[in-house]
N, C-alpha and C positions, 0 to 999 in steps of 0.2 A: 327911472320908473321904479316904483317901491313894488314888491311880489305881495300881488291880496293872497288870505288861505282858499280860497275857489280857484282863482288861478296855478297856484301851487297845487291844489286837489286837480284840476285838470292835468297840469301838462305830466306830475306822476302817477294819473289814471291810465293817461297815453302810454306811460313807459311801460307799467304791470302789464296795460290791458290792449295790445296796440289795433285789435280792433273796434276802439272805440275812436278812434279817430273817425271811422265813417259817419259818426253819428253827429251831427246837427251842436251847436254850441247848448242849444235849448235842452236837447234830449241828454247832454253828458251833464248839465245842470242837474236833472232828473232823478240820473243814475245816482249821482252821487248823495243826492239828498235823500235816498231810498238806502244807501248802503251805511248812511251817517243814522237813519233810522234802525238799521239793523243795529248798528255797531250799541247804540243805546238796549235795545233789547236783551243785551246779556250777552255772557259767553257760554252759553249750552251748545247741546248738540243738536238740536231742534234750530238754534242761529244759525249754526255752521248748513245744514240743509237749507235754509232757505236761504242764505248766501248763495252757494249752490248753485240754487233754481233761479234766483234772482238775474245772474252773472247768466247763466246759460239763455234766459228770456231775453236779454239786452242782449248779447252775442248776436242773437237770434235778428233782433230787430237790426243791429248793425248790417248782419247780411243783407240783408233785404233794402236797407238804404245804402248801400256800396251796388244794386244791380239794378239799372233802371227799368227792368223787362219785369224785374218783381216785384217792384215798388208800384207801377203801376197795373199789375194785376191783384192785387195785395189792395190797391187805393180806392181802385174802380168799383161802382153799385154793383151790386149782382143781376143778372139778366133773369126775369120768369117769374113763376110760380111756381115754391116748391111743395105745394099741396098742401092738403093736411095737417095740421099736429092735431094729435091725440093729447088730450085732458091727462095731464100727471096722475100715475098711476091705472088707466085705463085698459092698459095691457098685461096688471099686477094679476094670477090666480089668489085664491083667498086658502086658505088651507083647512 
């Protein structure tokens, strides 16, 4: 079997990132087309943060699809009425 570069981009995703293994084939597709977007953005310091943030939000989701108690608290509608919202800015004083 010949190595595609997404297969290649996965299985050395795994090896940097090894909590990405929790994540779904679809969602390490994802990641990786979000970081291959980054990577085009440039090499600032402004990239390197949202890398970053990027890496910590997928982390994030890996957990949450590694524990089934919070995947499905996480999945489920929410229960109620949460009252109110107030009109943007409604609660601004004027000066």
């Amino acid at each position: 079997m010949t190595p595609t570069p997404l297969g290649d981009a996965r299985r050395d995703l795994a090896e940097m990132l090894p909590w990405a293994k929790s994540l779904p084939d679809s969602e390490v597709d994802q990641l990786i087309a979000e970081l291959g977007a980054l990577a085009r953005k440039g090499r600032t310091l402004a990239a390197l943060d949202s890398t970053d943030t990027l890496l910590t939000q997928w982390r994030h989701t890996a957990e949450i699809s590694r524990d089934p108690a919070l995947l499905e608290i996480i999945s489920r509608e929410p229960e109620g009425d949460f009252g109110t919202v107030e009109p943007p800015g409604a609660g601004l004083k004027s000066s």
